[in-house]
C-alpha positions as CSV (number, residue, x, y, z in Angstrom):
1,X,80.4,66.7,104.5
2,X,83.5,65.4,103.5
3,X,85.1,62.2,104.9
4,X,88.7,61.9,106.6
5,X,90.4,59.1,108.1
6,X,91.1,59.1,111.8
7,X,94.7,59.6,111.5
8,X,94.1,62.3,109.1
9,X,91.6,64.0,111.2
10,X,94.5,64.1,113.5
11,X,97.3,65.3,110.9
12,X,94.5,68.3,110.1
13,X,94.7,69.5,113.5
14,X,98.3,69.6,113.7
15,X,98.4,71.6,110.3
16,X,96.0,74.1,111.3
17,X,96.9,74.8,115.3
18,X,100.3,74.8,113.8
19,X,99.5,77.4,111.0
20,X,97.4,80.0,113.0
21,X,99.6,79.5,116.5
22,X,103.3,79.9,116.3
23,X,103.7,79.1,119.9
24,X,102.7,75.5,118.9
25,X,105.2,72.8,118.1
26,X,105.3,69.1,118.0
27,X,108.2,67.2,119.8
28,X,108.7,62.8,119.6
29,X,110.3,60.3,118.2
30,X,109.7,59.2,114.8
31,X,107.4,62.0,114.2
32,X,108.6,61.6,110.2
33,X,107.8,57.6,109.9
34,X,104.4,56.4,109.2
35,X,105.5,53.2,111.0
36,X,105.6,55.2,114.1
37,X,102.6,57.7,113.9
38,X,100.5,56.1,111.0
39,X,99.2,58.6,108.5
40,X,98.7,61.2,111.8
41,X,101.6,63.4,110.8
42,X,102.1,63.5,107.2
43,X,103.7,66.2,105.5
44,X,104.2,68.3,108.7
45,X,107.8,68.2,108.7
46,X,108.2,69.3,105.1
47,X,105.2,72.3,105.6
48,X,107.0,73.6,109.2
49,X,110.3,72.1,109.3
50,X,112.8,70.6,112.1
51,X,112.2,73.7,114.7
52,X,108.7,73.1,114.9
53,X,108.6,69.1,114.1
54,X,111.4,68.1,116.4
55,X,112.0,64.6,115.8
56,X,113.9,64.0,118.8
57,X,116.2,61.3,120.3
58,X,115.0,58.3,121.8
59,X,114.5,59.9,125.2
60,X,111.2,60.0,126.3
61,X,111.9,61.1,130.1
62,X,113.7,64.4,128.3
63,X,111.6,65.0,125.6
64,X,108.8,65.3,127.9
65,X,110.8,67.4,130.6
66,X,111.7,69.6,127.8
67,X,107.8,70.3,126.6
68,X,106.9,70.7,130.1
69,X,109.5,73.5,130.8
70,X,108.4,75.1,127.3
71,X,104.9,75.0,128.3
72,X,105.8,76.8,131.8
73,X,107.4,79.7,129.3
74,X,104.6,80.2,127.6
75,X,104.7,77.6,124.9
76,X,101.9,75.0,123.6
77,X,103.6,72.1,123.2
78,X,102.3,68.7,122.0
79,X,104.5,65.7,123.0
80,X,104.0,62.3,121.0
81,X,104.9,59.0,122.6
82,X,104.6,56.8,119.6
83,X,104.2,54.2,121.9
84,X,102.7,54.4,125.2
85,X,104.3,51.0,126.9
86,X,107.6,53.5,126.8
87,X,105.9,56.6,128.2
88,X,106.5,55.0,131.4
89,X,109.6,56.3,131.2
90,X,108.7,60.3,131.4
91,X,106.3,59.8,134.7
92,X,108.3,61.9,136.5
93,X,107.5,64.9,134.3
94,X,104.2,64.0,133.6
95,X,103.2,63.1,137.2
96,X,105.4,64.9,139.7
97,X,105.9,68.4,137.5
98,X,103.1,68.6,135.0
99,X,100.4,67.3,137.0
100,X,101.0,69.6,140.0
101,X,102.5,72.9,138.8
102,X,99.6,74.8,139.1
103,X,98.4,73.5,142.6
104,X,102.1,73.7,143.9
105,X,101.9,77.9,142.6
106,X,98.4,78.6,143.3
107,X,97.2,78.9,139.9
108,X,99.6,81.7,139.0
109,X,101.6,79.2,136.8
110,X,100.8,75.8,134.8
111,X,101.8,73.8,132.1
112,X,99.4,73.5,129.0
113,X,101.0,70.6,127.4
114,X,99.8,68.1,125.3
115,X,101.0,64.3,125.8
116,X,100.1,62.1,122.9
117,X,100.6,58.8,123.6
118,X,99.2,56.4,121.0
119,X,98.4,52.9,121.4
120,X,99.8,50.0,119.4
121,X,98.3,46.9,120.1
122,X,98.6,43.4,117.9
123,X,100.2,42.8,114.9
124,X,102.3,40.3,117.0
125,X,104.1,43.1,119.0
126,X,103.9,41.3,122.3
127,X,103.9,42.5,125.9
128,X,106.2,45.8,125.8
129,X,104.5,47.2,122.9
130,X,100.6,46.9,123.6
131,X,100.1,48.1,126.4
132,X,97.0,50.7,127.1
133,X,97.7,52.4,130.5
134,X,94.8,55.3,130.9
135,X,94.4,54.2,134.0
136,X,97.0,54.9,135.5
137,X,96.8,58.8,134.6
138,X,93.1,58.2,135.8
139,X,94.5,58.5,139.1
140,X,96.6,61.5,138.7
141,X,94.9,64.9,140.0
142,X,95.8,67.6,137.6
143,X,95.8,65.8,134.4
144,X,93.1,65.4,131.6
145,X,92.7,62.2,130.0
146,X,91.0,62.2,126.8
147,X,89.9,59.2,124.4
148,X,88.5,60.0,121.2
149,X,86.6,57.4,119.1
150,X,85.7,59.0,116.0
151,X,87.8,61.4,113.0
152,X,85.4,64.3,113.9
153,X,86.2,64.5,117.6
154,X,89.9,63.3,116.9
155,X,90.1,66.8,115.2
156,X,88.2,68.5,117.4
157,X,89.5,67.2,120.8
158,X,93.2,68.0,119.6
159,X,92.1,71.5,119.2
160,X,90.4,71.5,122.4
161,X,93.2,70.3,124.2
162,X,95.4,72.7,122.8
163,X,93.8,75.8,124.3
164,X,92.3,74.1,127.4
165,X,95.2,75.5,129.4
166,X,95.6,72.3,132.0
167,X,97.8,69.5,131.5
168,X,95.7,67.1,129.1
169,X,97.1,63.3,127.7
170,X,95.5,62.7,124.8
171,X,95.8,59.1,123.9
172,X,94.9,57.4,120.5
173,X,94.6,53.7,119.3
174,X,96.4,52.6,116.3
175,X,93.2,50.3,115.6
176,X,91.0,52.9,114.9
177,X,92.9,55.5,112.5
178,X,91.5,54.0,109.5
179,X,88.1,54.2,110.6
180,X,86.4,56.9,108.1
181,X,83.7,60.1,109.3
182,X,83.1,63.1,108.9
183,X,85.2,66.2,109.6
184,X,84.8,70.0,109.2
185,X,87.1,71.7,107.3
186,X,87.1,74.5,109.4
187,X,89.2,74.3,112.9
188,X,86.5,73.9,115.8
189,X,86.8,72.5,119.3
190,X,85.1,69.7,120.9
191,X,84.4,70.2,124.1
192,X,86.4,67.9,127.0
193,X,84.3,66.1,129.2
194,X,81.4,65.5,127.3
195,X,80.2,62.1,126.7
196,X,78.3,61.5,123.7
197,X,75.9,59.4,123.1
198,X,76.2,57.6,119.4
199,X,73.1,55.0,119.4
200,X,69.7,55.5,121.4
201,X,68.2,52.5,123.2
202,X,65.8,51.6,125.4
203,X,67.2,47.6,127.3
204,X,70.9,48.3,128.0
205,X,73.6,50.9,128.3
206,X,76.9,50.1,126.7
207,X,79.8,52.7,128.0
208,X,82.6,53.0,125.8
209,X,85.5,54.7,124.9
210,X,88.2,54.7,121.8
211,X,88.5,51.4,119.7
212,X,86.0,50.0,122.0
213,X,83.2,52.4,120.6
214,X,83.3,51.0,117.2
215,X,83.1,47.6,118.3
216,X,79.7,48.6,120.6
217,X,78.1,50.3,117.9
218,X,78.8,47.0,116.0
219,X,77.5,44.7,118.6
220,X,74.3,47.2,118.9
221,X,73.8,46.2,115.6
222,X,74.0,42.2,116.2
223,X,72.3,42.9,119.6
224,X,68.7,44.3,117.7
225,X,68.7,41.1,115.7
226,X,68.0,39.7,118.8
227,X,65.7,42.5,119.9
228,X,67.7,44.1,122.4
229,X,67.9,47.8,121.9
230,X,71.5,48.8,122.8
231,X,72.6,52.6,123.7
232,X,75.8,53.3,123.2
233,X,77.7,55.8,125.0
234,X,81.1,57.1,124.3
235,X,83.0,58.5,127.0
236,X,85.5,61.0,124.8
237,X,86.9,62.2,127.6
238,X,87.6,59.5,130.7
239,X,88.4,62.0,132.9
240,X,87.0,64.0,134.0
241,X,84.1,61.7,132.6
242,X,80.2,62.5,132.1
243,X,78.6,60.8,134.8
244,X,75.6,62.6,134.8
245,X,75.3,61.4,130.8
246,X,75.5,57.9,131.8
247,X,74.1,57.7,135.2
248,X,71.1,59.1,133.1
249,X,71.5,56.4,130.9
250,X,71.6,53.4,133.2
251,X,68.9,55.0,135.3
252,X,66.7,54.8,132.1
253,X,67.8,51.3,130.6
254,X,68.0,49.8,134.0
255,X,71.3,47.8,132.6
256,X,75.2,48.4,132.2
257,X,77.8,46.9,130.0
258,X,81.3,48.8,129.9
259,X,83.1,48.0,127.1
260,X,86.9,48.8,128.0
261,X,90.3,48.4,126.2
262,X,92.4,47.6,128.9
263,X,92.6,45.6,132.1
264,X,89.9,45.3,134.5
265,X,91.5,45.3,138.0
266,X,91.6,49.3,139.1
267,X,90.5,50.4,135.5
268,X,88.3,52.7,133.6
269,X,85.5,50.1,133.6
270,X,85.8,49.8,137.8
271,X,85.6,53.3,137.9
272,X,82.2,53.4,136.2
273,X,80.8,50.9,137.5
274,X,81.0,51.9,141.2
275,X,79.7,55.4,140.5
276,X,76.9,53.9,138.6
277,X,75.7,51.2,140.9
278,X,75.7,53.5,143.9
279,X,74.0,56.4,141.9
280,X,71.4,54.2,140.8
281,X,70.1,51.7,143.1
282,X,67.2,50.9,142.9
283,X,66.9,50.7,139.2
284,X,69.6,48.3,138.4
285,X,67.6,45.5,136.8
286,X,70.6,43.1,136.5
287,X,74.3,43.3,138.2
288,X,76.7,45.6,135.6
289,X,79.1,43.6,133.4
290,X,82.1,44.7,132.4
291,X,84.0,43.7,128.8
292,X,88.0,44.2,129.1
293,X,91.3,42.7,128.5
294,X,92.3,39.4,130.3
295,X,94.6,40.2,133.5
296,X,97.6,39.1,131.7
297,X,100.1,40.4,129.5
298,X,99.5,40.9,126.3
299,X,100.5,37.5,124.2
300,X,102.8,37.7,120.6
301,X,101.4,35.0,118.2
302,X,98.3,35.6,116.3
303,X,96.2,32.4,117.5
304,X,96.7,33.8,121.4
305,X,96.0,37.7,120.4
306,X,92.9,36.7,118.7
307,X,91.7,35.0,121.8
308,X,93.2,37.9,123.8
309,X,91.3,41.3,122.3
310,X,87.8,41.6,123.1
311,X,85.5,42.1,119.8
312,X,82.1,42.9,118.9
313,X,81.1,38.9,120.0
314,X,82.6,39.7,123.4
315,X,80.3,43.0,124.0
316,X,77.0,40.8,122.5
317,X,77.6,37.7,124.9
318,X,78.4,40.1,127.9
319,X,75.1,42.0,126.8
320,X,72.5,39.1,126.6
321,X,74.2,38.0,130.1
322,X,73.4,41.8,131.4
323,X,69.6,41.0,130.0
324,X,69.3,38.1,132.5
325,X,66.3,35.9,131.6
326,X,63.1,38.1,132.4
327,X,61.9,37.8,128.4
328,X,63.1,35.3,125.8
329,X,65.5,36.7,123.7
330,X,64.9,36.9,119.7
331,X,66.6,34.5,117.6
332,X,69.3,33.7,120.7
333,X,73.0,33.1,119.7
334,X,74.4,29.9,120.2
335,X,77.1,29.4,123.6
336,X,80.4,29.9,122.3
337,X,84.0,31.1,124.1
338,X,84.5,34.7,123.1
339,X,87.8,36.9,123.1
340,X,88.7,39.3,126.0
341,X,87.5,38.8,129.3
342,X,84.2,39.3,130.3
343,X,83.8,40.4,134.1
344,X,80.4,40.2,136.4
345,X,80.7,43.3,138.9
């Protein structure tokens, strides 16, 4: 099968919803510069021009009102925040209208838009610019929150999203769209809410999601030089998320590790953790450990970011700690400090 990018997976699903739907546009800022939206949107404008590529004006609390009333009228709108720190801005739409429509109406109305907020983290952009806030749309009723990790279900999950008739944000990380895989040529869906699981093993379950998945499937890697066998299972969508995917998991492996790119206080990775340790007592072999961002904003120089973001190292040292010491590990890695935070539940 032939390999795409990432960000191209994601600029083939535009292209085709956009071709076979016309009730499908694309609203943003900067939806024309790669400095804004990477390789995820090139060519569109020139293939479907300004009325269905709006490259709006730096308004994100209207651009997002705006798709929302176009989605109540019977359009399929897909919103792009080309950076989630300013999202913040349209919560109003997103939480009070979006969110609730169809509850408020009874079902007899909702709003199938599409909010794309993408992540831009590093490169020295500092605090207001690297921000990844799932969580807070983790406790939104009404709203879909998906996570992709690979080109394939980049693709497909767009698709998905599209037609899944609910409100859905659908957040990507700059740090993964040059990560290579295979993609159908054909347009498909991937279906939302399905974890899946990307490495089999037998001593520990590593929970992922996005640019965090990568790095676990690197870290499995490191982790069976020291014969640990690692499964690795991506999330894809974080909510609603597979528990009974991972709950099987952790029951089997009798160890967690969440891997998650964000903060740890009220996150993704607390979220997880307290559904698994109260679905599977009993067979917890070791408290869960939990891999995140430390509970500070993020820094600007290079030295402090590297010591900031989590990396493959982080999820191996929080791993062997989740192993405890019931068997000698192979070939055990020498104490060093790690990036990230690494958090004992």
């Amino acid at each position: 099968m032939r390999q795409l990018t990432y960000a191209e997976a994601i600029c083939e699903a535009h292209r085709q919803l956009l071709r076979c739907d016309e009730r499908i546009f694309v609203i943003g800022q900067g939806l024309w510069s790669p400095w804004y939206v990477g390789g995820s949107m090139t060519g569109l404008e020139d293939e479907f021009g300004s009325e269905r590529i709006i490259d709006s004006p730096v308004s994100e609390n209207a651009t997002t009102g705006a798709a929302v009333g176009a989605a109540l009228a019977g359009m399929r709108p897909i919103v792009v925040h080309p950076r989630m720190d300013f999202m913040n801005l349209a919560v109003d739409p997103i939480v009070n209208q979006a969110a609730n429509w169809s509850y408020m109406f009874g079902g007899q109305c909702n709003a199938p838009v599409v909010i794309r907020p993408i992540i831009n983290r590093g490169g020295e952009q500092a605090a207001q610019h690297s921000q990844a806030l799932q969580a807070f749309f983790l406790h939104v009723p009404g709203i879909k929150v998906v996570m992709p990790a690979t080109p394939e279900d980049a693709k497909g999950m767009l698709v998905a999203a599209i037609y899944d008739g609910n409100p859905i944000m659908y957040i990507d990380d700059r740090w993964i769209y040059d990560e290579t895989g295979p993609v159908p040529e054909e347009i498909y869906q991937t279906p939302l809410g399905e974890a899946a699981i990307r490495r089999e093993g037998s001593d520990v379950t590593i929970v992922a999601s996005s640019y965090m998945v990568p790095l676990s499937m690197k870290a499995a890697e490191i982790l069976q030089d020291h014969g640990v066998a690692a499964e690795v299972v991506d999330l894809r969508t974080i909510k609603p998320w597979d528990k009974p995917t991972v709950i099987d998991s952790v029951a089997r492996t009798g160890r967690l590790v969440v891997a998650d790119g964000a903060w740890a206080t009220g996150g993704l990775s607390s979220e997880i953790v307290a559904v698994a340790v109260t679905r599977t007592l009993g067979r917890l072999k070791s408290p869960p450990v939990r891999v995140c961002l430390p509970d500070a904003p993020a820094p600007m120089s290079d030295p402090l970011e590297r010591a900031y973001y989590p990396n493959e190292n982080t999820i191996v040292t929080a791993t062997l700690a989740a192993m405890e010491s019931e068997r000698p590990l192979e070939n055990p890695p020498p104490t060093a400090e790690v990036p990230g935070q690494i958090v004992f539940a």
